[in-house]
N, C-alpha and C positions, 0 to 999 in steps of 0.2 A: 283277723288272725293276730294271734299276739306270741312274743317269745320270752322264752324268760332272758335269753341273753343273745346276743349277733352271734356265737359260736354255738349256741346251743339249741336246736342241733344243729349241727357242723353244716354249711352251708355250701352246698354243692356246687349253684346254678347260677351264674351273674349275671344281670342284663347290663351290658355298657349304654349307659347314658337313655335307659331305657329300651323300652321296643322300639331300638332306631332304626330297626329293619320295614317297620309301616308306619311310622311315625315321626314330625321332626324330635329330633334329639332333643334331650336334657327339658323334654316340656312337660305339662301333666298330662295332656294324652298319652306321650309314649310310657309313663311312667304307670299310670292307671292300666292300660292294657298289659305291662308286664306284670302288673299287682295281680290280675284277672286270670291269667297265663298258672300262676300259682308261682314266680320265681323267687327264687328262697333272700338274691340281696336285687336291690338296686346302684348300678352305680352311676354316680353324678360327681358336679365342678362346682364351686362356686367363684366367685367373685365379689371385692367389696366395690357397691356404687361409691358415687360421689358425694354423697348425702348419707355412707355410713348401711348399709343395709344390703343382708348378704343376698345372693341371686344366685340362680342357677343358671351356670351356660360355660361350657369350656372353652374357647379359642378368647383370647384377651379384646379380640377386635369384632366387630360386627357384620363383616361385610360377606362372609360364607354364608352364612344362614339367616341373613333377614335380609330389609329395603333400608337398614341404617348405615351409618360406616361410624368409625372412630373406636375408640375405645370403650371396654366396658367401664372401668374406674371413670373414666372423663363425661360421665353419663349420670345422673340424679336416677332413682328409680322410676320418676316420672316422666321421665323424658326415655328413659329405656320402653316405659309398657308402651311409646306411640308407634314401636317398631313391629312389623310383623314378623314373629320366629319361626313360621310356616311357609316364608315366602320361596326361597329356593330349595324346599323339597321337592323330590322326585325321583319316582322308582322307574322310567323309561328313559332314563338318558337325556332331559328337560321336553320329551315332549309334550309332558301335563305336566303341571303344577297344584296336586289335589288339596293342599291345606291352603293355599295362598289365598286371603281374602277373607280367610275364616274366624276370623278375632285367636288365633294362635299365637300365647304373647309369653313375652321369659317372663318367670315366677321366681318367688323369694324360696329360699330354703323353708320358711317359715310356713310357708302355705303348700309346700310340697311333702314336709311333714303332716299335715292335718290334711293335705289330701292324701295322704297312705298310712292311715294310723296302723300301729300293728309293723310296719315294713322295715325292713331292716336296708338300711343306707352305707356304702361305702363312701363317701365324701372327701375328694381330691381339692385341697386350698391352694387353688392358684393363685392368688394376690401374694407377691412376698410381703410381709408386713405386719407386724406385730398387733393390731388392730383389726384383723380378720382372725387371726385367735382368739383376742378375746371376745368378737362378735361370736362367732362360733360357739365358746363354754357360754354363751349365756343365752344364745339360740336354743341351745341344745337342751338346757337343763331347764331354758322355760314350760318347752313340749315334752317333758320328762323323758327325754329320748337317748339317756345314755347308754341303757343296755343295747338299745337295737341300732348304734352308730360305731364306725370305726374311721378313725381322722387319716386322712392319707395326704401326704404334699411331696414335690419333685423338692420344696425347699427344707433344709435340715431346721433351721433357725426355728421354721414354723413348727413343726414337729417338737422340737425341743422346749420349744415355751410353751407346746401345749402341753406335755409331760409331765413340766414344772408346772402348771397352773391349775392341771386337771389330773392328776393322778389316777383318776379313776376310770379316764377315755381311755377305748384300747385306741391303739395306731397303729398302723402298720409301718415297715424297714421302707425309707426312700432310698435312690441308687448310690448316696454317700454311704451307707450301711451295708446295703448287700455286695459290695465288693471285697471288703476286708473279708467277710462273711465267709462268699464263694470261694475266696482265695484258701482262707483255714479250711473250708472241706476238702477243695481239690490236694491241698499237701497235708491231709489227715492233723490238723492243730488244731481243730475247734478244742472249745471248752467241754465236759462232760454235760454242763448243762448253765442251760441262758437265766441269767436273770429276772428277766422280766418276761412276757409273753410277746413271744415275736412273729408277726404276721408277714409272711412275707408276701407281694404282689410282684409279681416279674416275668418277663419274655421268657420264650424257649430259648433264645440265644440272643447273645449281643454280640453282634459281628460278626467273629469267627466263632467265639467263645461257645459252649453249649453251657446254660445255665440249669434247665430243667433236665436231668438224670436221676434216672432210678435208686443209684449212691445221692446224689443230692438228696431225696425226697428222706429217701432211708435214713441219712445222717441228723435229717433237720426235725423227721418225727419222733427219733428216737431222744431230742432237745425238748420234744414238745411244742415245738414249732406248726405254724400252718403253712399249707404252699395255696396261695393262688397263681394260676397263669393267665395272663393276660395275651392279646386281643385273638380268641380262637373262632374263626369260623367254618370250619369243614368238620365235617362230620368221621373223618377219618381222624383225623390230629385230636379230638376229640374224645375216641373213643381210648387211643393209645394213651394220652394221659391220664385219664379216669382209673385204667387197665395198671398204671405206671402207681399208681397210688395218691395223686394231687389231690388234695383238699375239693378244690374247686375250679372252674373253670369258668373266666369269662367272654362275655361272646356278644357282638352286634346282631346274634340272629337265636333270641331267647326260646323261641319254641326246638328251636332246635337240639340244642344243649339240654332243654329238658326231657325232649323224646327218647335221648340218647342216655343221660343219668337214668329216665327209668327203665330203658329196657336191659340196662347194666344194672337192676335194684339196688343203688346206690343211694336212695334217697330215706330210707327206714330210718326213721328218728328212734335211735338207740333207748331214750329216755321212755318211752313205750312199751 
C-alpha cells in the first residue's frame, strides 16, 4: 500500500508503538501485524546507538523490555541485537512470557522502513542531539520515505534543526509549542492562520487543564491545522473524539480504534 503523502488521506487510526497490545512494542512483529490490521500510521521512537545508527525503542534504558540494562546510546547496535526485546512481554500479569526466547531483537529504523514499505510512520526523536537529526534526514531520504514520515520530539532544538535542515519533513507541534498555542485559543488571540502546517499530537488534558475541546478542534481546523490525541484506549473516549471531530486517534489497542473509525465511516479516502 502506498500514499501519496502521510496526510493524504487524512489518517485516522494510530498504532502506538505498534500492535503493542499482542505484541512486544516498537518491534517488527508488532509493527508488521499493525501493517496487516490495515492501520493508516505507525507510531514509534528511536534512539541514536553508540556507534551512530538509529534504532527503534522508546524508554532510554533497557531494563523494562528486555534481559539488557544500561542505556540505549551507551549501547553499539551490536551489542544492543544480543538483548532480547521480547523478554518481559506479557498479556497475564507475568504468568507466560510468550515471545521470550524467540530471537525478538530492537531493529534500526532502517529495516523497519523496508519492513513496511508503503506505511506511513510517526517517528518521536528521543535522543536530544543534533546528530539524531541529521541521522534521521538521511535515513529518511535514503528509503525515499519523506512523504509517508512526520518527525515528532518532546525536544524543541530537534525539531527546529530538523525544520532548518529538511524543510520538506512535515513535524509535528512539541509541548514548548502547544502551550502558547492553547493559551491564544482559550483567550480567542490566535492568528487567522498558521504559517506553516501544524500537526498537532496532544493529551485530552494536562492536569487540570482540558486541551482536547470541541472550540479547540474548531479553532485549529479552521487554521488548517490537524489534531491528533494521544494515548486513547476505551472505546468510549474514542468514539466521543472521533464524534468531537479529531483528525485521528492514537491507541495501544489498534484493532480497536479501527473497528470504531469504521463503524463511525470515518475512514473514506476523500481523494476517491
Amino acid at each position: 500500500m502506498s500514499h501519496h503523502s502521510f496526510l493524504e488521506p487524512m489518517p485516522r487510526v494510530i498504532a502506538h508503538r505498534g500492535d503493542s497490545r499482542n505484541y512486544p512494542e516498537n518491534t517488527l512483529p508488532a509493527f508488521e501485524s499493525a501493517v496487516r490490521m490495515g492501520i493508516d500510521v505507525v507510531e514509534t521512537d528511536i534512539h541514536l546507538t553508540k556507534d551512530g545508527v538509529l534504532v527503534i525503542w522508546h524508554d532510554p534504558t533497557l531494563e523494562r523490555n528486555t534481559d539488557g540494562r544500561g542505556r540505549i546510546e551507551d549501547h553499539t547496535l551490536e551489542e544492543l541485537r544480543r538483548f532480547d526485546a521480547g523478554y518481559t512481554f506479557t498479556q497475564d500479569g507475568g504468568r507466560t512470557f510468550p515471545f521470550r526466547g524467540k530471537g525478538v531483537r530492537i531493529c534500526t529504523l532502517a529495516e523497519a522502513l523496508e519492513h513496511c514499505p508503503g506505511q506511513r510512520f510517526n517517528i518521536d526523536l528521543k535522543t536530544k542531539c543534533p546528530e539524531i537529526v541529521d541521522e534521521f534526514i538521511k535515513v529518511i531520504r535514503e528509503h525515499d520515505a519523506v512523504d509517508r514520515v512526520v518527525g515528532a520530539s518532546f525536544h524543541l532544538s530537534n525539531l527546529k534543526r530538523l525544520r532548518r535542515l529538511a524543510p520538506d519533513f512535515l513535524t509535528s507541534v512539541t509541548t514548548a509549542e502547544v502551550v502558547p498555542l492553547l493559551f491564544r485559543q482559550k483567550t480567542h488571540t490566535l492568528p487567522k492562520a498558521f504559517k506553516r502546517k501544524i500537526i498537532f499530537q496532544i493529551p485530552m488534558a494536562a492536569g487540570p487543564v482540558k486541551v482536547v475541546t470541541p472550540a479547540f478542534v474548531k479553532a485549529m481546523h479552521q487554521r488548517g491545522a490537524v489534531v491528533m490525541v494521544w494515548t486513547i484506549n476505551d472505546e468510549e473516549t474514542m468514539r466521543r473524539l472521533f464524534a468531537m471531530g479529531v483528525d485521528s486517534v492514537m491507541t495501544d489497542d489498534p484493532a480497536l480504534v479501527i473497528k470504531v473509525a469504521d463503524e463511525m465511516n470515518i475512514r473514506k479516502d476523500p481523494l476517491k
